[in-house]
C-alpha positions in Angstrom: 0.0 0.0 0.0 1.3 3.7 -0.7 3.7 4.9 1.9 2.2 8.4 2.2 5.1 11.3 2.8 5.0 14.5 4.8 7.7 17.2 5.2 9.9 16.0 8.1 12.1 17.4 10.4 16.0 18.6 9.4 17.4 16.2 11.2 14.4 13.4 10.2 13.2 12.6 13.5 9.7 11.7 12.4 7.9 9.0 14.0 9.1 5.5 11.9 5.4 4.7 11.6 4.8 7.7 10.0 7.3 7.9 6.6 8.3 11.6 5.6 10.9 13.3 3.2 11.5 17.0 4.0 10.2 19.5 5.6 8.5 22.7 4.2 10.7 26.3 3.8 7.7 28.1 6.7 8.7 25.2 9.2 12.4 25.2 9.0 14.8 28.1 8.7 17.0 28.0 5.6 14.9 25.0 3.7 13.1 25.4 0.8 11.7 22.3 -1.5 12.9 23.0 -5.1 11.4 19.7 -6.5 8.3 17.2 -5.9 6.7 14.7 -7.5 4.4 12.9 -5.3 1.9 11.0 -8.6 -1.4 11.6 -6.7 -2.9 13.4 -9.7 -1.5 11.2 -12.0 -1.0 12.0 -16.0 -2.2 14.9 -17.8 -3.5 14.1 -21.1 -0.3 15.1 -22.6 1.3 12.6 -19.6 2.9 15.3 -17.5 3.5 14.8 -13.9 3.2 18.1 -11.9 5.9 19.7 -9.6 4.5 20.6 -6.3 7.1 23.0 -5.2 6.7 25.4 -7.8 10.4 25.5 -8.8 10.6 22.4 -11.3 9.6 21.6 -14.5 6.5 18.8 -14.8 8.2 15.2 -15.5 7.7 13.7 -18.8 7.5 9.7 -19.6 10.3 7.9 -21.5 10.0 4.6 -23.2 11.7 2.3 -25.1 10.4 -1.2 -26.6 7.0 -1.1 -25.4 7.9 0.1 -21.6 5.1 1.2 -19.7 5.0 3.1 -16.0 2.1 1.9 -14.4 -0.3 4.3 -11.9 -1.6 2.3 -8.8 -4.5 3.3 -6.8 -5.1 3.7 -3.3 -7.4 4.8 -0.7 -4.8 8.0 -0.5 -3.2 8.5 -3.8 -1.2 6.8 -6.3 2.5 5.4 -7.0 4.0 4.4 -9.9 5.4 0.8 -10.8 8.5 0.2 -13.7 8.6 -2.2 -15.9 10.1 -5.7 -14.6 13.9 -6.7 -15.2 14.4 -8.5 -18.4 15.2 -11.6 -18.7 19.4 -12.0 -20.2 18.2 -13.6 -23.6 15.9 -10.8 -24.3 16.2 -9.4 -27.7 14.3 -6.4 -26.7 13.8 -4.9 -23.1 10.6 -2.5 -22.3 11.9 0.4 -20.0 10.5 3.2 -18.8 11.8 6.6 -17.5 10.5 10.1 -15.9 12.5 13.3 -17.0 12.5 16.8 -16.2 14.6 19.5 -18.0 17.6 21.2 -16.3 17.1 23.4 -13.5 19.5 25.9 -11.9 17.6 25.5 -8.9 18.9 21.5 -8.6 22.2 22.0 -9.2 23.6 23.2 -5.3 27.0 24.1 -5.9 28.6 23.2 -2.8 25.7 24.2 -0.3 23.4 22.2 1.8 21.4 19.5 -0.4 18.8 16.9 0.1 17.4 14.3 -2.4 15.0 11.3 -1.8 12.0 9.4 -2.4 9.8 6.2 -1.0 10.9 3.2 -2.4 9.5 -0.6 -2.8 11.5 -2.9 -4.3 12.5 -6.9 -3.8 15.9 -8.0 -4.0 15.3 -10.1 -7.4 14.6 -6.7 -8.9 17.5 -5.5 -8.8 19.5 -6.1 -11.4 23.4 -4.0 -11.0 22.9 -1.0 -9.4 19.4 0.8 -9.7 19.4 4.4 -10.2 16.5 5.4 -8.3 17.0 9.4 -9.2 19.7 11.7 -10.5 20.9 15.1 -11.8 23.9 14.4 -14.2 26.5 11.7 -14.8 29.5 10.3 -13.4 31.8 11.4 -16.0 30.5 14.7 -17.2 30.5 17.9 -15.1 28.9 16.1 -12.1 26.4 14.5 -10.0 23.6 13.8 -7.6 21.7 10.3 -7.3 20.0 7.6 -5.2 20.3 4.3 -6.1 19.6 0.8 -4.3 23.5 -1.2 -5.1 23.2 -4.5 -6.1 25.1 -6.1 -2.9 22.3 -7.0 -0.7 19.8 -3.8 -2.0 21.4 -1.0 0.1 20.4 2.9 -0.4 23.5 4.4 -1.9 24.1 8.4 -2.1 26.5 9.2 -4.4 27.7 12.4 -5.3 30.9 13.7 -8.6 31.7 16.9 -8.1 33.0 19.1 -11.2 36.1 18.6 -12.7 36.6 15.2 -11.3 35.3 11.7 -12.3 35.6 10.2 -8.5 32.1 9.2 -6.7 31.4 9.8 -3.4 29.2 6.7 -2.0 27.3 6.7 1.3 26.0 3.7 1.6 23.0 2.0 4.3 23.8 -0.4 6.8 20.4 -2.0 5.6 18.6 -3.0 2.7 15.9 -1.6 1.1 15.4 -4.5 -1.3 12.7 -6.2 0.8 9.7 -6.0 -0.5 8.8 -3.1 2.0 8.2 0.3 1.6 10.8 3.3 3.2 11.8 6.6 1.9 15.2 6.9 1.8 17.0 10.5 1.7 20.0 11.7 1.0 22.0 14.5 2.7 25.1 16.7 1.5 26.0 19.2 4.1 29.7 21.0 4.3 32.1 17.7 3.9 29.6 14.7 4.8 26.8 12.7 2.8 24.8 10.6 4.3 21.7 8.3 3.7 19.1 8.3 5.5 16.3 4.8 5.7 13.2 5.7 7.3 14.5 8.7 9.1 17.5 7.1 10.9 21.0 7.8 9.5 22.3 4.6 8.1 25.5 5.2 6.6 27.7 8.7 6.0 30.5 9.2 3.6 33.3 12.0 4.3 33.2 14.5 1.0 35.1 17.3 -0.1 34.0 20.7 1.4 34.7 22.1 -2.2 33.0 19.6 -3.8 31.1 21.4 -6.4 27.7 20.2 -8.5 26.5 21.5 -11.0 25.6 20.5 -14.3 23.1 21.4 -17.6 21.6 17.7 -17.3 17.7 16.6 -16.7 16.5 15.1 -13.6 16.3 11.5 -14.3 13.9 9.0 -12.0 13.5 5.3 -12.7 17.1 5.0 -14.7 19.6 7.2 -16.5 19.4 6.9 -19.8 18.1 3.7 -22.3 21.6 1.5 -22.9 21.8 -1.9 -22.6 23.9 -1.7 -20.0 21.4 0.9 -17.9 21.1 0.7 -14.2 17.2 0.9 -14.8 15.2 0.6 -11.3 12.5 -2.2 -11.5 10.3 -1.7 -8.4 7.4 0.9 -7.2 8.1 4.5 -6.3 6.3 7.6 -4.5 7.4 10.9 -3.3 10.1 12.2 -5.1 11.7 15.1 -3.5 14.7 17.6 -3.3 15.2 20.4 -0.9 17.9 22.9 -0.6 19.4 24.2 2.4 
């Protein structure tokens, strides 16, 4: 069932029966949400999916070889589903894809930064690493994404900063590959990233200060591009978010 999300506390105290992402600029100093997708309202005709913060652009659908992104109903809302893994002796693979236009707005620099969504996934879908979202590549000008690793279905933050090709990885103590929903966030503050599973930190990474990100790329949810080799994420999703500060 959906995994509703409210705007949590900065340090993501909330309740664990009660899942949340971020909190709202008029409840905490210095935060303001530049990006959310939450898929209540589902499609517009022309298949957008609207921004609720007011800052990004609507998301548009991407497929490839019959992909589909399903809309489930519940009693509160909606989530979305990706297409299943392929099997290896597929000649073709349907896969699906969200994708909003570059933003100045997502692109941090090296300020405060925070990035996640509600996930539900088993371990079986994941197949390599599964980029859950992302703003820009690890080998051009650099990069923010979430993704569930393929060693036992941890939530991985990574982070590139420009002018260098070396990721940053803070990875969860647990896995999120269970078949169980929890919103997973992301934090870059000063010189430390960490990743957050249901509002507990479960893993930090020690960062460059100066690391810098920023980059003319789309926002990318459910996989980063359509090549074979793509780290596509197979499982349900909800409440996509991004605040800065």
């Amino acid at each position: 069932m959906k995994v509703r999300a409210k705007l949590l506390t900065l340090l993501l105290l909330a309740t664990p029966a009660v899942p949340a992402l971020a909190l709202s600029a008029s409840a905490a100093t210095g935060l303001r949400t530049v990006m959310r997708y939450t898929f209540d309202a589902g499609p517009t005709a022309t298949g957008r999916i609207a921004d609720l913060s007011g800052v990004a652009a609507p998301l548009v659908m991407r497929t490839v070889d019959g992909g589909v992104i399903r809309f489930l109903r519940t009693t509160t809302g909606r989530y979305v589903g990706f297409p299943a893994p392929c099997a290896r002796t597929a000649t073709t693979c349907p896969r699906a894809l969200f994708e909003a236009p570059d933003n100045a707005n997502l692109d941090p620099g090296t300020n405060p930064f925070r990035w996640g969504a509600t996930v539900y996934v088993k371990q079986w879908q994941v197949i390599g690493s599964s980029n859950v979202m992302q703003k820009g590549v690890s080998d051009t000008q650099s990069q923010w994404k979430l993704q569930v690793g393929a060693n036992r279905g941890k939530a991985q933050c990574v982070v590139v900063g420009r002018g260098s090709s070396q990721a940053y990885v803070a990875r969860s103590s647990v896995t999120v590959a269970d078949g169980t929903w929890h919103r997973v966030l992301c934090r870059r503050a000063g010189a430390s990233l960490v990743v957050y599973v249901d509002g507990v930190v479960r893993g930090q990474a020690a960062i460059p200060a100066t690391l810098e990100i920023g980059n003319d790329m789309p926002v990318r949810i459910g996989g980063p591009n359509f090549n074979t080799t793509s780290d596509m994420y197979h499982g349900y999703l909800d409440d996509v978010i991004a605040v800065a500060g």
